[in-house]
Every structure is written in C-alpha cells, then in structure tokens.
KOLNUZA-114540 format. One record per residue (C-alpha): residue in one letter; x, y, z. Coordinates in steps of 0.25 Angstrom, whole numbers, plus 5000, padded with zeros to 4 digits. Layout:
BEGIN
AXYZ
...
//
This chain:
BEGIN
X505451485040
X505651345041
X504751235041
X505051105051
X504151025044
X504851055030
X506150965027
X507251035021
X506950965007
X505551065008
X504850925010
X503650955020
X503650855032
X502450845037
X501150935041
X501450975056
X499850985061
X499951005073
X501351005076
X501651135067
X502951185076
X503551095087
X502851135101
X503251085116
X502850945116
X503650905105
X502550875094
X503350895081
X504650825088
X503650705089
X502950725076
X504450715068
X504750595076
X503650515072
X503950565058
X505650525059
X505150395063
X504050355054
X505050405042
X506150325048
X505050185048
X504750225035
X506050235029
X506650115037
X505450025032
X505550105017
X504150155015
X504250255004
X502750305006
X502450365019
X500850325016
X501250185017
X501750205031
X500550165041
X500650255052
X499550255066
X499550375075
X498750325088
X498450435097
X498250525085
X497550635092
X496950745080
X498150695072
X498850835071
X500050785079
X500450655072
X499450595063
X499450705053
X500750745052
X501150605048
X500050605038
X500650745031
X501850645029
X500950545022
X501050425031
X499750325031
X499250375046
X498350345057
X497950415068
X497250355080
X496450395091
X495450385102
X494950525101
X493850545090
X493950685091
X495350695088
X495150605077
X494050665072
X494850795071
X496050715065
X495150675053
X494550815051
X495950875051
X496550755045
X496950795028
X497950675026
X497350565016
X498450465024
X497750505039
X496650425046
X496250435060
X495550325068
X494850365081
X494550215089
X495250165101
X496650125097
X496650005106
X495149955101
X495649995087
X495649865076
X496349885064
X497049805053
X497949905049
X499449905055
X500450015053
X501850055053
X501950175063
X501150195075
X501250315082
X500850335096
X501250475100
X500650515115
X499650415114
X500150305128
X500050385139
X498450385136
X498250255135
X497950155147
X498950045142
X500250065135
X500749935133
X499349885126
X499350015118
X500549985113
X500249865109
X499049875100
X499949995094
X500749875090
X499849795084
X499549915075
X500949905070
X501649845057
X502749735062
X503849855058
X503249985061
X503450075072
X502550135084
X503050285089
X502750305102
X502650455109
X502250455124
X502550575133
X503450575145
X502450535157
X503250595167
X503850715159
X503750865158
X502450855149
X501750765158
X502150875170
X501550995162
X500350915156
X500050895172
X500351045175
X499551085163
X498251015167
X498451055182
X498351195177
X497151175168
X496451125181
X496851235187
X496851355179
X495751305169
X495751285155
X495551425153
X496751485160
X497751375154
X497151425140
X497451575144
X498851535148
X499051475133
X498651595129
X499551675137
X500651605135
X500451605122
X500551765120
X501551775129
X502451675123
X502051755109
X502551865115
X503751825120
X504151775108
X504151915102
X504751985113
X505951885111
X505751925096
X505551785093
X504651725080
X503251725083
X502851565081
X501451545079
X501251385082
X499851355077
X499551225072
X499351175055
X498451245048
X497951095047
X497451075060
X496251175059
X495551165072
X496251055077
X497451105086
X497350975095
X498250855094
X496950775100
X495550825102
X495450705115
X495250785129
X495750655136
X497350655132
X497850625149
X498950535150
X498750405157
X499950335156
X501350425159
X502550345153
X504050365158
X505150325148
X505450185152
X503950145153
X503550185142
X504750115132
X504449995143
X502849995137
X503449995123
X504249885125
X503349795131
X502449825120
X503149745109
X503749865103
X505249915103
X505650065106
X506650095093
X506750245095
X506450345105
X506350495105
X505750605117
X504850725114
X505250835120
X505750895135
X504550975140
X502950975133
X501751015139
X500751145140
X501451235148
X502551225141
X501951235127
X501451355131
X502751395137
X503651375124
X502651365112
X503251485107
X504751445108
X505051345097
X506451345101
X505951285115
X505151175109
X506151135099
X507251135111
X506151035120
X506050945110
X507450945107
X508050935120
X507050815123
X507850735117
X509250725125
X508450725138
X508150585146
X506650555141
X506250565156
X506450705153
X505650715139
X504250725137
X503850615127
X504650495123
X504550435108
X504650295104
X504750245090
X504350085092
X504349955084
X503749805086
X504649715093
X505249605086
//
C-alpha cells in the first residue's frame, strides 16, 4: 500500500501527527501547502539547511496540525499561543529538539528574535482587530521572508454547518450528538463492507498519545467573518503584498465529517474540486504574503 507521506525516491516527508489521512476540512491539503511554499522560500533564497530557516506558527493550538509536522522536516520552529493548556500539551508531546512553544499573548509578546516564515493558519477570525494583528505579525518578520495566511470563508459552507452543529448541540445535548457520531460511525463501517469496499481505519499518530485535539481552548468562536475581497483589502492595507493564493476545499464541517469520513474518494474529490470553483464557493482561502517595498 502506498504511503502519501513517502516520495518516490523512499525519502519520508514529513510525520503526519494529527493529519494521518486527509479528512473533510482539507488539513493535509493545507499542511502540504505550507510545506510547497516554505521549500519554494528556501530554495529561491538558497538555504541549504532547513534548521537555519526560522519559522513562527501563531495560533499553534497543541501543535499536531502545523507546528510538529514542520519540525519532523527539521525546520527551527515556533509555535505560539494564548492557550496554556494547549501549550502545555504541545510541550509534553513535543520530541523534536528544533520545537519550542511559547504561551503569552501574541500582541503583549516582546522579542528580539525575527523570522523568515510566519504562519498564521485560522487564527484572524478570533481576533478583535485584523489590521493591527497583522501588523505586529510584520514586525516579527525578516525584510524578505513571508507570512502564510489561512482564514476560513465567513459566509461559506463551513460556517453554515458550524451554526447547524451548535444548534443541534443546544438542542439535542452533547450526549445525543456523541451517540450520532457513534452511529454513524458504525453504519458508515458497514456500509463500506456491504459495498465491499476497504475497511479504513483513521486514527490518529501513534505520537499523539492522549492528545487527539488540535487545541485544548474551549473558546475557539469566530468573531470576525471574512469575505474574499475584505479579507485581501486588510492584507493590503497592512504593509503586505498577496503573491499567491490558494482555496481549501468546497464543503468542511461536523455533519459532513461524519457523513463521508469513510469515503476517501469523497475528500479527495472536495479538495480537489475547490480549486476551479469561485472562492465565494470554497471554504477557506490561502494567501502566501510578503513586505511591501
């Protein structure tokens, strides 16, 4: 069977964590952007050792996501965030020597240090101000380096079941929602089977131990909801310029993870019809930025 994180030379790419097999939101489409593009900065400004390249991950969550995947690679990595819990979880599973996580607030936070790549991967529509978010990002950044931005679509799909999911946990209770998981997920098993399709099993890395969370905060709402056009508008009144952009996938959320969780075919085809549809009709957006002038 054939391994997607294996190259065809047998050169292992990277540790998945918590993005063992693509899912519904697109994780390891994002996750192999990020890499294409740091590798691209890495070549274009000819840094042979990826340990020299200073990368900062805000919003870093538990780290399973973004942070230690990047560190598998060997890239010099830090990931930031509010929650001490989650950070406090990323250090205990954390078994990279080139990983550090830092738990302060980002917009209070004083360091001498500046890097190369700034990732900030769903991290906008949480905070109050964009535009001055943005910019202390910036300050954080070398003269050449680049900022990835990832934001989801504030009027798209996912934001339509994310409101239909917590509707129904109002009013069925956590408890009825977690029987539904559970029921769908048997079902789904078995009609897998009846189809005579292989049984997949999507548990997370071996690595992640108890930690199956991409962030152990209990306060992830959205305050901020972003169309297209504003959000490229914020960008640019920032001091940055957009040099490239990508979108997620078509449809994301709860209901219809537990809907096709089983069906890779499905998930590879929502992330891969995202891309020729109008970003209106995506989920998320990404956005590969650089300093002006």
């Amino acid at each position: 069977m054939r391994n997607d994180n294996i190259s065809s030379d047998g050169e292992k790419k990277y540790d998945p964590w918590g993005i063992p097999a693509e899912n519904i939101y697109g994780h390891k489409k994002r996750l192999e952007f990020f890499i294409r593009e740091i590798e691209k900065f890495r070549e274009r400004k000819n840094i042979t050792d990826r340990s020299a390249l200073k990368i900062l991950d805000v919003g870093c969550g538990t780290g399973v996501m973004i942070t230690l995947p990047l560190a598998s690679l060997g890239y010099s990595i830090t990931g930031f965030d509010v929650s001490a819990p989650s950070i406090a979880k990323a250090t205990e599973i954390n078994i990279y020597d080139n990983a550090r996580f830092c738990n302060e607030d980002f917009m209070l936070w004083e360091d001498n240090e500046i890097f190369d790549v700034i990732i900030c991967s769903e991290v906008l529509e949480h905070v109050p101000s964009t535009a001055e978010f943005l910019k202390k990002t910036e300050k954080l950044l070398k003269r050449d380096g680049i900022i990835i931005i990832t934001v989801p679509n504030g009027y798209g799909l996912f934001e339509v079941e994310s409101f239909l999911w917590k509707l129904a946990l109002r009013v069925f209770g956590e408890k009825k929602m977690r029987r539904l998981d559970e029921f769908m997920y048997i079902w789904m098993r078995r009609l897998r089977r009846y189809l005579r399709l292989r049984q997949i099993d999507f548990q997370d890395s071996s690595k992640l131990g108890s930690c199956d969370s991409a962030t152990m905060s209990t306060d992830e709402k959205h305050i901020i909801f972003f169309t297209y056009g504003k959000i490229r508008k914020i960008i640019s009144n920032t001091g940055l310029k957009i040099t490239r952009s990508g979108k997620n996938c078509f449809i994301a959320g709860s209901f219809s993870h537990l809907l096709f969780r089983f069906f890779p075919s499905i998930i590879k085809f929502n992330t891969i019809v995202a891309d020729f549809f109008p970003p209106c009709l995506t989920a998320g957006w990404y956005f590969v930025c650089e300093k002006k002038g």
